[in-house]
Structure formats: structure tokens, C-alpha cells
N, C-alpha and C positions, 0 to 999 in steps of 0.2 A: 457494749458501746451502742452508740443511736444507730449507726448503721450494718452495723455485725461486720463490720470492715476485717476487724482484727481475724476475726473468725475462719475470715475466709479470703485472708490474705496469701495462700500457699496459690489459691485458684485465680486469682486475680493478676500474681506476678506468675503464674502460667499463660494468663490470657495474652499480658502485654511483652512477656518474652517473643511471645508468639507474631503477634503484628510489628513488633520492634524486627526480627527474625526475615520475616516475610517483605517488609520495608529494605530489607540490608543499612539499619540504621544503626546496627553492633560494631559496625567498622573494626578496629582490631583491638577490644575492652569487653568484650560481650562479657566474664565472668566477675569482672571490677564493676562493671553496670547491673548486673543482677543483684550485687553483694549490694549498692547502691541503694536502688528502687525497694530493696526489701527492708532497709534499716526507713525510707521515707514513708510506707505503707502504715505503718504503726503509730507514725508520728500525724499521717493525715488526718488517722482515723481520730485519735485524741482531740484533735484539732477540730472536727467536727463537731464531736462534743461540748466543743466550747474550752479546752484546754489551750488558754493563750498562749504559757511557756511553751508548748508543743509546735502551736501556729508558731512563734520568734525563731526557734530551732527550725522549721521546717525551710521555712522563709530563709535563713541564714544558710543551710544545708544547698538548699537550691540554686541560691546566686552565688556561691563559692564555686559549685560544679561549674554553673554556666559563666563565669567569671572565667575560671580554669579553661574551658570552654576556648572560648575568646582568644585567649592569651596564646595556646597553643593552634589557631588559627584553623577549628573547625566551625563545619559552616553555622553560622544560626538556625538554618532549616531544619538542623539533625535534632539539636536542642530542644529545637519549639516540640518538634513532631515525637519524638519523645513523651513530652507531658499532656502531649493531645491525645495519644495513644493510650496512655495512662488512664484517661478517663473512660475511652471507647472499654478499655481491661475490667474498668469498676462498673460500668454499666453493667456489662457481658455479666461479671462474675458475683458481683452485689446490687441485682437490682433494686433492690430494696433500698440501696444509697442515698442517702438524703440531699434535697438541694443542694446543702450548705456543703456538701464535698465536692462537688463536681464545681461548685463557685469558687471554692477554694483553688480547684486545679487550674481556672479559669486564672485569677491571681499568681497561680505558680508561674504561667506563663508568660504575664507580663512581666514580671520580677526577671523571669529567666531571661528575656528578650532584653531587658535593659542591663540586665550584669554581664551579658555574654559582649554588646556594644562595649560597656567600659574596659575588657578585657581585652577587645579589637583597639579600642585608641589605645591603650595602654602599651600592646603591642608595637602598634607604630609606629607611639613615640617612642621603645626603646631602641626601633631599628634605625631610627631618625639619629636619636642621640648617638650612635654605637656608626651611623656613618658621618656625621660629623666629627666625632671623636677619631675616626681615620683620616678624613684631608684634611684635618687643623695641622699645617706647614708649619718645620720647625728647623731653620737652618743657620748655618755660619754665617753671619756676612763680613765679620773681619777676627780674626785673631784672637780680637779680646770679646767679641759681640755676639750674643745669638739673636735672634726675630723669631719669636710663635706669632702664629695670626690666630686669635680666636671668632670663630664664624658657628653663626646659627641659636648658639645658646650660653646662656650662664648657665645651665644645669652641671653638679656636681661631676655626673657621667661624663663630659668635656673636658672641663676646666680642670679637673685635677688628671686627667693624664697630659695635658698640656701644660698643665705646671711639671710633673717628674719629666717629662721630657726635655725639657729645658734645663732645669737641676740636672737630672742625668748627666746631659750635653755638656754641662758648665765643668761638672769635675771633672767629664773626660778631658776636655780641651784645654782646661785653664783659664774659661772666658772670666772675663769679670762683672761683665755687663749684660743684664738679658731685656731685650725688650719685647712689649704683649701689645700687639697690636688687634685692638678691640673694634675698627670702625665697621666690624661685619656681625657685629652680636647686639644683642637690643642692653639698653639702658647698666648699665654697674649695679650691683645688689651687694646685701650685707653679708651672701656667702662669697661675693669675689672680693670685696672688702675684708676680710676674714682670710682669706686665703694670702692677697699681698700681705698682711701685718703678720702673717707666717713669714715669706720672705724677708722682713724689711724689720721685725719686730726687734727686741732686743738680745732674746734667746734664738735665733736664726741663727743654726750653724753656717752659714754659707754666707760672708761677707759683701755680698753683691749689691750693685748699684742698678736700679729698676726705670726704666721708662715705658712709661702707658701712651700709648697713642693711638688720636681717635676716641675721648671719652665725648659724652654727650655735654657734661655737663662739669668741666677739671674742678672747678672752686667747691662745689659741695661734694665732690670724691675726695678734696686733697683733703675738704675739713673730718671730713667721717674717720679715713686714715688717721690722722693726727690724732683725732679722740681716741682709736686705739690704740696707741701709742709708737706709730712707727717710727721708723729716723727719718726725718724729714731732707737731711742732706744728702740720702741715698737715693731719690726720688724726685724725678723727670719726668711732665708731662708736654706734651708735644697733640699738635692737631691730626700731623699726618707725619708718614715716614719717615720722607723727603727733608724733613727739618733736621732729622738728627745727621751727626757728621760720624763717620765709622773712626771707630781708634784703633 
């Protein structure tokens, strides 16, 4: 290969064992990040040479780690310095290393810096969803009635344990009416659209009478509903609570 990378790849993940080691950037992975760094060595080197499949894999290899990274909420710092390290290893151990690897590493980095971000929002939004998915409030208010309040999100993550919650509720009690009170979630979408004409459709085991209140917009929710064929005489929309009468 152009840089004898491959060659002296055993010397090279010795070098960067070694400053990874000395950094305490092994945190508790050191022999899953060795087994790592030694499958990307091989594939830089190709890369170097101009081996594009090589470069796509390497690339795809790197922002998965640091994706994975992210998700599991370690820091970016550890990541970066990582592949910084990596290069200080190729210096040391291949100097002979042509531009075009260490430019390459150069790219690893930015790659890694922006997949290990999307792993952090990814992150957050699942904790987001998974704590609005616990205070979406789901109670009795008369006999035959239940109220969910949906708050924060139409995401599936929500919406459908506040749906079984409600079903659940309904067979244990007897209700026959459940209302979903939406005035804390942004705009109806065609997976909450999708989800009532499960309720209300025609094969809906659960015979229940549905009121939505609080939509943005009732006329072009009732018509979308309708298009997917729900019963339209099971089906109450309301501005605010306050309007509906408890049975």
C-alpha cells in the first residue's frame, strides 16, 4: 500500500494503545476498542490509496461508534481525542504516512464530532419522550368516563402508551367513554389520525364513544378521520374540557 500502513499496523495500534492508555481514554472498553481500532487500521490504509469502498466503510464504521458514543452519553472529548491520537500513533509508527491519511483522520473527526451530537439529541429526545410518556395523566372522572391528557408530543413513544392506558382503564372499569385531551401537544398528525380510526374504526374491539378536545384545527381532523373510515357517531369534539358533561 502507499503508506506501508498495513505493514505496520501491529506498531501503530501499540503506539495509540499507548497514548489512549496514558490519556485514561479506555474508560471500561479498552479490549472492544482495541479489537475496534485494529479492524479501522486496515481499512485507512486502503483508503489512502484511493480505495473509495474502503473510505464509505471507514466513514460508516466511525459514525456508528461515535453515534453509539453519544447515545450512551459519553463525553465527545473522549471520541475526538481518540482519533487525534490515532494520527499522533501513525505519525510515531508510519512515518512515512502519506498526507492523504492523516487528512483522512482529519475527516474522521469531523464525522465523529457530528454523529456523536446526533447520538446526544437522539438521547434526549428519548428521555424527553419516555418523561412525558410518565405524566401523561389518565383518570376516572365518572363511572362511565375516563380523561388522558396528551402533553409534549404526538411521537409514537406517548401516544400509544396513553392510548393502552386508557383501553386498559376502560375494560377494567366498564367506562364507555374515553376522552384525549390534546390542548398540550402540538398540531394532530396522520399517526394520531391512525391511531383514533383504531379506536373508532369498524373492526375496533372496544365499542367506545371517543371525544378529542383541544384540537387545533376539529374540521380538517374530523374530515381526515372520516376519510379513514371511522364512525362518525362515536365521535365528540370539544374546545376545552369544561364543555363536556360527565355520565
Amino acid at each position: 500500500m502507499l503508506d506501508g500502513m498495513l505493514e505496520r499496523a501491529p506498531e501503530i495500534l501499540a503506539a495509540w494503545a499507548t497514548r489512549v492508555g496514558a490519556e485514561r481514554l479506555f474508560q471500561r472498553d479498552k479490549e472492544s476498542a482495541l479489537t475496534e481500532m485494529a479492524g479501522w487500521i486496515p481499512l485507512l490504509d486502503a483508503a489512502s490509496s484511493g480505495d473509495e469502498a474502503s473510505e464509505r466503510e471507514l466513514y460508516k464504521l466511525v459514525a456508528f461508534h461515535a453515534r453509539s458514543a453519544g447515545l450512551e452519553a459519553q463525553p465527545p472529548s473522549t471520541v475526538v481525542a481518540r482519533l487525534v491520537l490515532l494520527g499522533e500513533a501513525i505519525a510515531e509508527a508510519a512515518p512515512a504516512s502519506s498526507a492523504r491519511s492523516l487528512s483522512l483522520v482529519r475527516a474522521l473527526i469531523r464525522v465523529a464530532a457530528d454523529a456523536h451530537a446526533l447520538g446526544q439529541t437522539e438521547r434526549y429526545t428519548g428521555v424527553r419522550l419516555r418523561e412525558l410518556r410518565d405524566i401523561s395523566p389518565v383518570f376516572q372522572w365518572s363511572p362511565t368516563t375516563l380523561v388522558g391528557f396528551l402533553l409534549g408530543s404526538m411521537a409514537s413513544e406517548v401516544l400509544d402508551p396513553l392510548i393502552g392506558r386508557l383501553l386498559r382503564e376502560a375494560v377494567a372499569s366498564g367506562a364507555r367513554r374515553i376522552v384525549i385531551d390534546v390542548s398540550g401537544a402540538p398540531p394532530d398528525d396522520d399517526r394520531f389520525h391512525r391511531t383514533i380510526e383504531e379506536i373508532l374504526g369498524k373492526n375496533a374491539e372496544l365499542r367506545l364513544d371517543l371525544v378529542l378536545c383541544g384540537l387545533r384545527d376539529p374540521d380538517t381532523t374530523r374530515a381526515k378521520l372520516v376519510a379513514l373510515g371511522v364512525d362518525e357517531s362515536r365521535l365528540k369534539m370539544v374546545k376545552r374540557l369544561d364543555e363536556i358533561a360527565p355520565q
